[in-house]
C-alpha positions in Angstrom: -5.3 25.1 2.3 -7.5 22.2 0.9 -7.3 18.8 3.2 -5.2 17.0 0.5 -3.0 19.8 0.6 -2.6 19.9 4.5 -2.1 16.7 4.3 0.6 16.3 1.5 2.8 18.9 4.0 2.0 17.1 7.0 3.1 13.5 5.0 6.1 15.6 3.7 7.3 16.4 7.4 6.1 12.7 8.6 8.3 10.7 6.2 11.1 13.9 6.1 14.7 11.7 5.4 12.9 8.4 4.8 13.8 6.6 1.7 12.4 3.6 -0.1 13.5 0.4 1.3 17.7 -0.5 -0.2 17.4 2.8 -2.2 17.9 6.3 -1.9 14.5 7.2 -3.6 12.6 9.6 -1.0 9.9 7.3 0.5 7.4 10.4 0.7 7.0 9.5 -3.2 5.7 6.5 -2.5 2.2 7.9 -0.4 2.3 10.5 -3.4 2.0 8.2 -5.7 -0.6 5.8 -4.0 -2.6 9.3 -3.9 -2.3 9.7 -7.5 -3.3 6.1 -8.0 -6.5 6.9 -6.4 -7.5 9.8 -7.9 -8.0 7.4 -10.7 -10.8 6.3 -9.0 -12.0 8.9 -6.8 -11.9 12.4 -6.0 -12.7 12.5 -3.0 -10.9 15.0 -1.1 -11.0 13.1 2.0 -10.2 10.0 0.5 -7.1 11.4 -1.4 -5.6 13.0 1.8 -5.9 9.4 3.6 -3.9 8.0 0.8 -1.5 10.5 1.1 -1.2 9.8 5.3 -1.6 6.1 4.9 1.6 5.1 6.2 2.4 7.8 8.8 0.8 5.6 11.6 2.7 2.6 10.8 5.9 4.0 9.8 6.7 7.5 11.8 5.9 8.5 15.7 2.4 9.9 14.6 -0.4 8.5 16.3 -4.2 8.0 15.3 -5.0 10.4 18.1 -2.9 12.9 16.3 -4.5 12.7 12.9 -7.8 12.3 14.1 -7.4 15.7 15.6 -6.1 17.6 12.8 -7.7 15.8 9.6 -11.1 14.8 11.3 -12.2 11.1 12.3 -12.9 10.1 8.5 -9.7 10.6 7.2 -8.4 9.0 10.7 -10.7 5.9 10.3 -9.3 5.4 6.6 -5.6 5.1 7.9 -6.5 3.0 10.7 -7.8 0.5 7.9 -4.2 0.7 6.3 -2.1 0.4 9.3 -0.9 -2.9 10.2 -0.1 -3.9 13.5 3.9 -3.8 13.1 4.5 -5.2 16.7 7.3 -3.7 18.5 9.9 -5.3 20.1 9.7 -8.5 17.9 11.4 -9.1 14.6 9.8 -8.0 11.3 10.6 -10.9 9.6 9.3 -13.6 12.2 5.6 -11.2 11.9 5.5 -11.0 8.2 3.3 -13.8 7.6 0.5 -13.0 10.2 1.1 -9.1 9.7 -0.3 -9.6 5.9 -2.5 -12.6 6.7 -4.2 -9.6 9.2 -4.3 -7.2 6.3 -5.3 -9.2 3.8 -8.2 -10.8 6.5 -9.3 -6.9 7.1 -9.4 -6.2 3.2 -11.7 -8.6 2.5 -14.1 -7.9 5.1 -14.1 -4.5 4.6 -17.3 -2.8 3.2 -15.9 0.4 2.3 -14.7 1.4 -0.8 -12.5 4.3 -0.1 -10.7 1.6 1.7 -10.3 -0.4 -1.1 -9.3 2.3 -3.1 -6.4 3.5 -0.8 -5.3 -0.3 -0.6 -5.0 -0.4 -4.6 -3.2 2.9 -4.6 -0.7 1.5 -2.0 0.6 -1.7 -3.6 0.2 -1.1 -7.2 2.5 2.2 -6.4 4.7 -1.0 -4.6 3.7 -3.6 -7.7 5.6 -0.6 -9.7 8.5 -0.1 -8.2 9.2 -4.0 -7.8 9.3 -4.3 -11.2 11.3 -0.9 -12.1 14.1 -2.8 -9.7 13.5 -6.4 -11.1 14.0 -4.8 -14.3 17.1 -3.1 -13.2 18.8 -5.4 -10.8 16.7 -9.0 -10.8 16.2 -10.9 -8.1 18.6 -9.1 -5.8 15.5 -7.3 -5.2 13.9 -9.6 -2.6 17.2 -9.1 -0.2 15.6 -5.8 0.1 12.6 -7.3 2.3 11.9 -8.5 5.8 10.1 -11.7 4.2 13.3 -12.4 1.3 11.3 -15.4 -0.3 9.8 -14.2 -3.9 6.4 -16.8 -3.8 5.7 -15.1 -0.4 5.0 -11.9 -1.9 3.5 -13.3 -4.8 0.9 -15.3 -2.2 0.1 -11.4 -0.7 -0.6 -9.5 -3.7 -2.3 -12.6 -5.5 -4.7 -12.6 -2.0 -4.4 -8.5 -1.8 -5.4 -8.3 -5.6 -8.5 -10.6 -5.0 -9.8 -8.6 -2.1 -9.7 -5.6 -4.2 -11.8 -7.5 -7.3 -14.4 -4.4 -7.2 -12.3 -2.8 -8.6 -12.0 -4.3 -11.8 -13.5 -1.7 -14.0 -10.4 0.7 -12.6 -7.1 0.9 -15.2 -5.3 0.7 -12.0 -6.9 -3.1 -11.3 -5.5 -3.9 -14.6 -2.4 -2.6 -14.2 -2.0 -4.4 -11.2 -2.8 -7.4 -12.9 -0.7 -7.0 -15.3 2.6 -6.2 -13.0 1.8 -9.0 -10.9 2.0 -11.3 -14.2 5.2 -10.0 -14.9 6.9 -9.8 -11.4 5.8 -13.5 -11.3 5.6 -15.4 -14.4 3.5 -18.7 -14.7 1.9 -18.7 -11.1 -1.9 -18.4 -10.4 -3.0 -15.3 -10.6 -7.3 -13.9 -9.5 -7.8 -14.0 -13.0 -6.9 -17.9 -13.4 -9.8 -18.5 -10.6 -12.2 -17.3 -12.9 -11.1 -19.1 -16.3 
């Protein structure tokens, strides 16, 4: 078995009966997808099975430990760079301002593209689905959240989007673009910063 392959079964068995947040869509399409976003980038094997595991930290009992050990320190340090700090025991909602300021502070500063590329694969796979469900159901959508105000999540991805500018040659960076245009009509967007 090829690393990306290992690591689509372990994902498969991490994220078993998980769904996407206020739907009954299988959340293991989601890191699936994000891989598939990369590999419009990259294709790096190593890079595409950290995409895949990207949210296995931060969302089931698997520790860094534990994918260090089976999928190599690499692939582990590439997670760790997508794992937020969810702290337990206080309320998601009260931590979702610094939990993305964090992110979005680590994105930034980080020098390594693979990073980058795993970031873009993550939220344009969420970018997507936002707007298949504003499409579908409107602005019901944000009750799905922790953090329910609409111009919050506009503020991340504007500031995510930004961080991930070297990526602009990428389809994916337009696409991005493009959804975040029409999730949020008429606010700033990175592209307004440079007009």
């Amino acid at each position: 078995m090829t690393i990306l392959e290992e690591a689509i079964s372990f994902a498969v068995q991490a994220h078993s009966g998980a769904v996407r947040k206020g739907s009954t869509v299988p959340y293991i399409l989601h890191p699936l997808e994000a891989a598939a976003i990369a590999s419009t980038m990259t294709e790096e094997q190593t890079v595409l099975a950290a995409a895949v595991l990207h949210d296995v930290v931060e969302d089931t009992p698997c520790t860094l430990e534990e994918l260090e050990a089976r999928f190599g320190p690499c692939v582990a340090s590439l997670v760790a760079a997508e794992t937020e700090d969810k702290r337990p025991g206080q309320a998601p909602e009260s931590t979702w301002r610094i939990r993305k300021e964090e992110a979005i502070c680590r994105l930034r500063q980080e020098p390594r593209r693979e990073v980058k590329i795993i970031a873009m694969g993550d939220k344009l796979s969420n970018l997507r689905a936002m707007y298949q469900v504003l499409s579908r159901e409107g602005n019901s959508l944000w009750t799905r959240f922790h953090q329910q105000d609409p111009l919050a999540h506009c503020w991340c991805y504007r500031e995510v989007g930004a961080a991930l500018d070297c990526l602009r040659d990428y389809p994916a960076w337009q696409e991005y673009w493009y959804l975040y245009q029409q999730i949020w009509p008429g606010q700033p967007s990175h592209l307004d910063r440079e007009a």
